[in-house]
N, CA, C and O of each residue as an XYZ file, in Angstrom:
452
protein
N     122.858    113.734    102.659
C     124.112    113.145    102.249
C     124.102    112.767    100.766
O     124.997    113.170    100.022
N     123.218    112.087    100.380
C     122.630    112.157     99.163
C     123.125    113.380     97.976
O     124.036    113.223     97.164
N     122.311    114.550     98.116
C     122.585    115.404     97.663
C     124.203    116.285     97.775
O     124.591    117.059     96.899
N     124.943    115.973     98.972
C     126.721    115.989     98.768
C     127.340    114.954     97.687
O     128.299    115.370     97.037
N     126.878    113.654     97.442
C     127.194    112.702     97.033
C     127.169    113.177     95.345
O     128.189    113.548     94.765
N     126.220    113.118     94.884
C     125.379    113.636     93.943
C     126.241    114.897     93.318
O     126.599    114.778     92.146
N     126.677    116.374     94.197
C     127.642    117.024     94.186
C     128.713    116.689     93.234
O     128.917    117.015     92.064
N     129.595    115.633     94.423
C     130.677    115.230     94.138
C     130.811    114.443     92.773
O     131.828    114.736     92.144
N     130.066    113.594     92.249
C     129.744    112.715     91.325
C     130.272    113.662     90.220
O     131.312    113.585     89.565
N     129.182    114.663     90.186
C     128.845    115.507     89.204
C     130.236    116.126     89.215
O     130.898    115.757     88.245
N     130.935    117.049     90.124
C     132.072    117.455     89.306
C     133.038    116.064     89.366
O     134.127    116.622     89.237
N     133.252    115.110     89.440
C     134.463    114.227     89.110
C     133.804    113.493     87.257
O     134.622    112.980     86.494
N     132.787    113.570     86.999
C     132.061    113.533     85.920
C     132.652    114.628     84.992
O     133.322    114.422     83.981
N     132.216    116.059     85.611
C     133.097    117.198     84.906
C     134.467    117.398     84.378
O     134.761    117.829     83.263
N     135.474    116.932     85.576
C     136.322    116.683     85.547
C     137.085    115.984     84.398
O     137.977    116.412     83.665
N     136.550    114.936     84.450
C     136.913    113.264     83.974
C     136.682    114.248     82.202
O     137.588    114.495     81.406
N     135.579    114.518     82.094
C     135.020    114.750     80.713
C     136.161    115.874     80.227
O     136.768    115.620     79.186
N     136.426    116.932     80.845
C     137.417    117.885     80.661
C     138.884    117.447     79.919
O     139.475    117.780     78.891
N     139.177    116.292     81.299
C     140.561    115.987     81.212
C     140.975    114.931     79.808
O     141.965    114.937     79.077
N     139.656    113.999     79.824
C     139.182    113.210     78.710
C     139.186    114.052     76.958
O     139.293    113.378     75.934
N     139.058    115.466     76.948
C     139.067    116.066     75.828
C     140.517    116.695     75.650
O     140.849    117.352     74.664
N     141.171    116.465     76.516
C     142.644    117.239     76.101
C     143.701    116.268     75.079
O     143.454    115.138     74.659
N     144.723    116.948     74.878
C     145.502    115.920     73.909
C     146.643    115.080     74.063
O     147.218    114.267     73.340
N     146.877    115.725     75.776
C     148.102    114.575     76.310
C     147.557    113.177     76.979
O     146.610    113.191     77.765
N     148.025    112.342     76.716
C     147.707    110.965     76.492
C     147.288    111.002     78.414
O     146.197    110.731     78.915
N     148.614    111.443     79.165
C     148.691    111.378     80.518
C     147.228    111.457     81.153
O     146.694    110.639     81.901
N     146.626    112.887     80.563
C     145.475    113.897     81.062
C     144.477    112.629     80.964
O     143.789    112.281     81.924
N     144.463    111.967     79.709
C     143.525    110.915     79.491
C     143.201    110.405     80.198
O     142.085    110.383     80.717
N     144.632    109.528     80.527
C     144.546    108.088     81.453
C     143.465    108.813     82.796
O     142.320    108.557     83.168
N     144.404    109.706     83.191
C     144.116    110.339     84.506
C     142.732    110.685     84.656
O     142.271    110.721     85.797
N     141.893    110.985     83.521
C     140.380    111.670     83.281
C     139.660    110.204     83.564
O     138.809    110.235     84.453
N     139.924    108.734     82.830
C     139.344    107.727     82.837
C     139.805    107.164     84.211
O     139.507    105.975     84.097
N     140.144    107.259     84.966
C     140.434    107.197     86.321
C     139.788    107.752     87.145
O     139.522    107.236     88.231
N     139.310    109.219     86.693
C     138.368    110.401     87.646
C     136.619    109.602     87.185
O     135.505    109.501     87.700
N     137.367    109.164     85.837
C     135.816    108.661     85.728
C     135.321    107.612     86.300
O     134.197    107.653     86.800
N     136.081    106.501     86.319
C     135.119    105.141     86.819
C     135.425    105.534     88.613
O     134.970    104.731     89.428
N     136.007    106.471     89.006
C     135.638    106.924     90.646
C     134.132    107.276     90.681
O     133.225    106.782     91.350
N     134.127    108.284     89.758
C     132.393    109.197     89.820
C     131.819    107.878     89.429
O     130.603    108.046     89.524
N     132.004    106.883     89.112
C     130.805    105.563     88.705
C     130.794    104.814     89.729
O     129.833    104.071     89.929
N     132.105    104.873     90.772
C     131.650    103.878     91.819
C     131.063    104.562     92.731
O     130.262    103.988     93.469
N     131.330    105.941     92.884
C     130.362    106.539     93.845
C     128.919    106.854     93.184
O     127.923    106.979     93.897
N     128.887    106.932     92.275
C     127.305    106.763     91.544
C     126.888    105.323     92.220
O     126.232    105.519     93.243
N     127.038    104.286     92.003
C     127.142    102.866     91.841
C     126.501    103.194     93.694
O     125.348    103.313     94.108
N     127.717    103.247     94.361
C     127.065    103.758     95.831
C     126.000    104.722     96.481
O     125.409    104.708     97.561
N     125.992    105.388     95.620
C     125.114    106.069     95.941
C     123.628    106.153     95.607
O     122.793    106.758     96.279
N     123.457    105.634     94.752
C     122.177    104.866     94.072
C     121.774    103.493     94.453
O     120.858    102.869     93.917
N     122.541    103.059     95.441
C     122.831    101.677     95.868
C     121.970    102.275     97.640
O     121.564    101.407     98.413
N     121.866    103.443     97.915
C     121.356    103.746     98.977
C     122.474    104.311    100.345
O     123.417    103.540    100.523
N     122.452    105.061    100.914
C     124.002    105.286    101.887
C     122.864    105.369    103.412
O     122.397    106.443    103.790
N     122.623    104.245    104.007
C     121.852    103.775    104.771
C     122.473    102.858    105.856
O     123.116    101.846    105.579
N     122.268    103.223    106.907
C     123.077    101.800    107.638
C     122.474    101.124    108.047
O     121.244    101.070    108.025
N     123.521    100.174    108.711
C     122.568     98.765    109.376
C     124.099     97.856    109.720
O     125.252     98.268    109.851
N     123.573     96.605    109.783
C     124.446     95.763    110.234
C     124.989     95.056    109.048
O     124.547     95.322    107.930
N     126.283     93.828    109.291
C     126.591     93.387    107.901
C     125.661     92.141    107.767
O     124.952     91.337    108.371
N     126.148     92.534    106.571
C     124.495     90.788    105.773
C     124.865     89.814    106.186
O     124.964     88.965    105.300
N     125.220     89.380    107.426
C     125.280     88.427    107.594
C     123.990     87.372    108.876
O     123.692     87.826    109.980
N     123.651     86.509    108.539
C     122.038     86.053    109.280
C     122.564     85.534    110.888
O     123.358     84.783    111.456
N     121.333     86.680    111.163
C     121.709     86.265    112.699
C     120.178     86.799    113.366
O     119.531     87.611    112.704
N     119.702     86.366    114.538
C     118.737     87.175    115.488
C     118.667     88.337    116.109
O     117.660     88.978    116.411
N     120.056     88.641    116.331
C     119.940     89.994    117.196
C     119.406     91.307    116.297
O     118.676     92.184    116.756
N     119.913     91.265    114.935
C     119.575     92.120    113.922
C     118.958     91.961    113.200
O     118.856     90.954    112.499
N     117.864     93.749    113.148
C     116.757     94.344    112.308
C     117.088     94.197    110.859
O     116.442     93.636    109.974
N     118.301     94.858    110.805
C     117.746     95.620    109.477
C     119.626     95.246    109.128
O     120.551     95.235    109.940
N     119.652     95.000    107.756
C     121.272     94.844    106.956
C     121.817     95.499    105.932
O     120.987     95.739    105.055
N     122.477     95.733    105.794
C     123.014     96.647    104.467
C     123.167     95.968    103.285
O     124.019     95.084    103.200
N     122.341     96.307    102.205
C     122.410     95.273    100.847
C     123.869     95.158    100.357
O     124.482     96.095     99.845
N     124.314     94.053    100.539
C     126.140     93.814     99.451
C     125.998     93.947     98.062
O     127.036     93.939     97.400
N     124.545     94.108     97.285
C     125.322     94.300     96.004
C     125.514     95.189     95.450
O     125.950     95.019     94.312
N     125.315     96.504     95.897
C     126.319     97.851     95.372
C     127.771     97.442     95.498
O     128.491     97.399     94.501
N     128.306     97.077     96.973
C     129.472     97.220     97.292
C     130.223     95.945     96.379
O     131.367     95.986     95.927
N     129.296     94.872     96.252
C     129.838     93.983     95.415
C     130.577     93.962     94.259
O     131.599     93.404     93.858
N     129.433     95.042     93.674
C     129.379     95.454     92.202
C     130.800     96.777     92.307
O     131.714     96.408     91.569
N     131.035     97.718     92.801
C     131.597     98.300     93.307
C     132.982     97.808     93.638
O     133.877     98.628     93.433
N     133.389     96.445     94.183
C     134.524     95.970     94.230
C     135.326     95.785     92.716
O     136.402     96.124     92.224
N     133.877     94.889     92.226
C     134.870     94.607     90.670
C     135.056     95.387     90.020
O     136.021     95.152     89.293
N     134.293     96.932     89.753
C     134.624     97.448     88.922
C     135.611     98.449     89.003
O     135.891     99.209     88.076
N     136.261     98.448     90.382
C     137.883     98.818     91.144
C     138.355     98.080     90.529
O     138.711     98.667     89.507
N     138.656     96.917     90.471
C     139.472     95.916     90.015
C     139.778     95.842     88.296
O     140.791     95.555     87.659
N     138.179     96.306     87.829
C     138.101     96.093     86.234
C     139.008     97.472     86.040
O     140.080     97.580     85.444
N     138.403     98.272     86.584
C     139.383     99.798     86.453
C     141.185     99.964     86.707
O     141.951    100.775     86.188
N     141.403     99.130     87.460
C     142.721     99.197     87.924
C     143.699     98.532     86.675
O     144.681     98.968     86.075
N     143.006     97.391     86.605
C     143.171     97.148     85.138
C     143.807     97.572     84.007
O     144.994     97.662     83.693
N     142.279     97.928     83.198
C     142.558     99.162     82.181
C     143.568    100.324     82.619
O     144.514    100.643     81.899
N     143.274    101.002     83.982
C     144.630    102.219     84.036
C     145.686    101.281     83.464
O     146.299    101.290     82.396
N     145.702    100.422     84.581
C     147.760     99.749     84.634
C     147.283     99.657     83.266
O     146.772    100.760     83.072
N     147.139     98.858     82.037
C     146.777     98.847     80.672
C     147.215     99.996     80.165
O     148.377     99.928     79.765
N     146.687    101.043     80.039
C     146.975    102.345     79.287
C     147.983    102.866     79.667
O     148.412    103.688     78.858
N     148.960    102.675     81.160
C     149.851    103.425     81.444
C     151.254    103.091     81.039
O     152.246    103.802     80.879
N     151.026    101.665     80.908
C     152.030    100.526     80.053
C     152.034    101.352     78.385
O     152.962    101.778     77.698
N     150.700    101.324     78.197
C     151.019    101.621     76.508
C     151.049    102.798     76.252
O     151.435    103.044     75.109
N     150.717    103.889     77.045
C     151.145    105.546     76.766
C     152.541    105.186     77.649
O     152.746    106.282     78.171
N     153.440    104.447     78.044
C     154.851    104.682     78.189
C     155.543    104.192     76.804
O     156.205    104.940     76.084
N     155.321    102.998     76.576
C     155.853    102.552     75.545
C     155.580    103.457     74.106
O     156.303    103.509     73.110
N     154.142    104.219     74.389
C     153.895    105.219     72.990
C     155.032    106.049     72.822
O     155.656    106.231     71.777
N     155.372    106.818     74.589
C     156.308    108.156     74.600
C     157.846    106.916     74.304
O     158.561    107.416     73.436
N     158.282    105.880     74.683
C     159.490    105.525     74.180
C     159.105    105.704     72.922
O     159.509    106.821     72.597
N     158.368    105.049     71.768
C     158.621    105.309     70.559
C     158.882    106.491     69.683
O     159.614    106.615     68.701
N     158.039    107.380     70.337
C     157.709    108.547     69.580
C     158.243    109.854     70.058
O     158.413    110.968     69.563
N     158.389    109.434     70.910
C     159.386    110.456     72.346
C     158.053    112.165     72.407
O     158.352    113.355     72.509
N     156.970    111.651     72.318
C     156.268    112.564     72.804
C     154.467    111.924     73.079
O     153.987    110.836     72.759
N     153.947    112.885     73.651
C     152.570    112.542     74.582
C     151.400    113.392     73.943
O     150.527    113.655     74.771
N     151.181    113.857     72.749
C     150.684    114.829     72.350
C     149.902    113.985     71.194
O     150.612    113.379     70.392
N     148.638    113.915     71.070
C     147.520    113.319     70.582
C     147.652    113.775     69.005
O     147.810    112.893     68.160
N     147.591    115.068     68.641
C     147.945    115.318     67.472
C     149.435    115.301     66.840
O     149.699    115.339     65.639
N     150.178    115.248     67.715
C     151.499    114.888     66.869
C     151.462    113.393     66.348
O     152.011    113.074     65.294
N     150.599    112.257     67.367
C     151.056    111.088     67.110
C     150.427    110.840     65.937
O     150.614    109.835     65.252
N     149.563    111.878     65.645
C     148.601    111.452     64.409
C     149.170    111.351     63.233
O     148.950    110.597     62.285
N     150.354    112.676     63.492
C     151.055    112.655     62.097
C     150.376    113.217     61.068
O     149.177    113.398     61.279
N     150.783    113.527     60.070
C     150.574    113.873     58.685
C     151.056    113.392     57.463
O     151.880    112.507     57.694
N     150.904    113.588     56.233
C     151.327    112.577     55.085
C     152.767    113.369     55.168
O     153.736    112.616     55.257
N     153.082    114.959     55.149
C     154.326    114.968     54.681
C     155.429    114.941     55.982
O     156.557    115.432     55.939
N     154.873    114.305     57.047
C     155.904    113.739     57.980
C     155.745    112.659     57.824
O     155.723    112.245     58.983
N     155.543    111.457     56.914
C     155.824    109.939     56.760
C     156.568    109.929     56.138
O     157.062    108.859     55.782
């Protein structure tokens, strides 16, 4: 399972990096989105994909599943959700100003100022 995991990581990594080099702002957001996915399943998956019972203390149960992947893993959903909503606010408000999504247009040039 491991090695599916590992898989998957790797192309949403690919992905992310791809979409991350293009010049519409959209592709961006959307690439840094593919990315901190491939980090929480990294995050999980390096965290061990093992079962057991929940951590919580009791007698009947051996063996528990460590919470701080999933811990760690919660916030950085949260830190991520974030930043998207963040960037999706300000690549809207970019395209109201400028009325386009295109990385090198926004750059401009001296004899379009």
């Amino acid at each position: 399972m491991e090695l599916l995991m590992a898989i998957v990581i790797g192309i949403l990594f690919m992905s992310a990096t791809y979409l991350m080099l293009s010049k519409s702002i959209l592709r961006i957001i959307i690439g840094t989105g593919l990315l901190s996915h491939g980090a929480h399943l990294l995050i999980l998956t390096m965290g061990g994909l093992k079962g057991g019972s929940v951590p919580l203390l009791s007698d009947k149960v051996a063996s528990y599943v460590d919470p701080l992947p999933q811990a760690l893993i919660l916030t950085a959903i949260v830190i991520s959700f974030g930043v998207t909503s963040f960037l999706l606010v300000l690549a809207y408000r970019t395209y109201q100003e400028l009325g386009t999504d295109d990385m090198e247009e926004m750059r401009g040039t001296e004899a379009n100022e």
